[in-house]
C-alpha positions, -999 to +999 in steps of 0.1 A: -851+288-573-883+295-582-900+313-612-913+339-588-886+346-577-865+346-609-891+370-621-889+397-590-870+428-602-845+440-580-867+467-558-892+439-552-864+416-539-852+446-514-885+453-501-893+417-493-859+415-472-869+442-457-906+432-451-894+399-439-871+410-412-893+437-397-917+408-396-890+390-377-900+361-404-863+343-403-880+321-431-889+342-453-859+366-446-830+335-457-853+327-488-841+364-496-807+353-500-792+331-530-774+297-518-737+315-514-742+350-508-710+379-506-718+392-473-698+414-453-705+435-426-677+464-420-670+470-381-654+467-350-638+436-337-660+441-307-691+443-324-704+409-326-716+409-365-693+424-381-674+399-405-675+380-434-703+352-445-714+331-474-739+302-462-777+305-451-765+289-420-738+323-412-763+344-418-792+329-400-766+334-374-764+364-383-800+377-383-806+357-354-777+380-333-798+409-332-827+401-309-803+383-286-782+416-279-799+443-290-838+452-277-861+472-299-857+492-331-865+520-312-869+537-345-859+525-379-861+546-414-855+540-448-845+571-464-831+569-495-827+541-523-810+542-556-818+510-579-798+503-611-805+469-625-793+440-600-774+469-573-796+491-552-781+509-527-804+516-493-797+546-466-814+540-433-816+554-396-822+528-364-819+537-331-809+503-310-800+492-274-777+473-261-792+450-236-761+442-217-752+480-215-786+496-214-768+520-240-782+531-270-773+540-302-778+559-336-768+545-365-765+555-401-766+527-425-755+520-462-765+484-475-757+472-509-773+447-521-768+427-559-798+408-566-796+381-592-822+358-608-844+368-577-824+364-548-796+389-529-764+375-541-742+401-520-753+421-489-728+447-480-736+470-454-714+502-436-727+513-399-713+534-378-691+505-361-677+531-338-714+543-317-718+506-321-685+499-304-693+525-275-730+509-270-712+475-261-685+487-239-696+489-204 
């Protein structure tokens, strides 16, 4: 780890994630994350991230889902964050499509995130795992 990042409060730890993966920067996204992260993704069976991961390598996998099922953000929002110490809490609003299905779908996010000593230590987010389910069934 390094100082710089060590130093980065919470908030400034969130919006580099998120800076990083509108970038599409996979680097800079995974130094986000500490070595073993808590990540879990709530969901469907059918939806294809939903799960449980730890290592950079799951959730490069991860990350690296998205642009291999799914075509744009059609529209993506942040609209609300509550930060207290290493938890913030983010609310957002994408609009995706499925590329096998040409469906698309709204989804209302909640993704918590613990950063310690710099880095996101446990990503937890809740979708909407049923519109996601629908977009993927043909």
């Amino acid at each position: 780890m390094t100082t710089a990042a060590a130093a980065r409060t919470t908030d400034e730890t969130v919006d580099a994630f998120f800076a990083a993966f509108g970038a599409g920067d996979s680097e800079a996204l995974l130094g986000q994350f500490a070595d073993t992260v808590d990540f879990h993704v709530v969901g469907s069976p059918n939806v294809p991230w939903s799960g449980s991961r730890s290592t950079k390598d799951e959730i490069a996998e991860f990350f690296g889902l998205f642009p291999q099922l799914l075509s744009g953000p059609e529209s993506f929002e942040v609209t609300t964050r509550v930060t207290q110490g290493e938890d913030a809490v983010v609310i957002a609003n994408c609009v995706f499509e499925v590329i096998a299905t040409k469906k698309k779908f709204h989804n209302r996010y909640a993704l918590h995130f613990t950063v310690v000593d710099g880095r996101i230590a446990r990503y937890h987010m809740y979708e909407d795992s049923y519109a996601i389910h629908e977009a993927f069934t043909a």
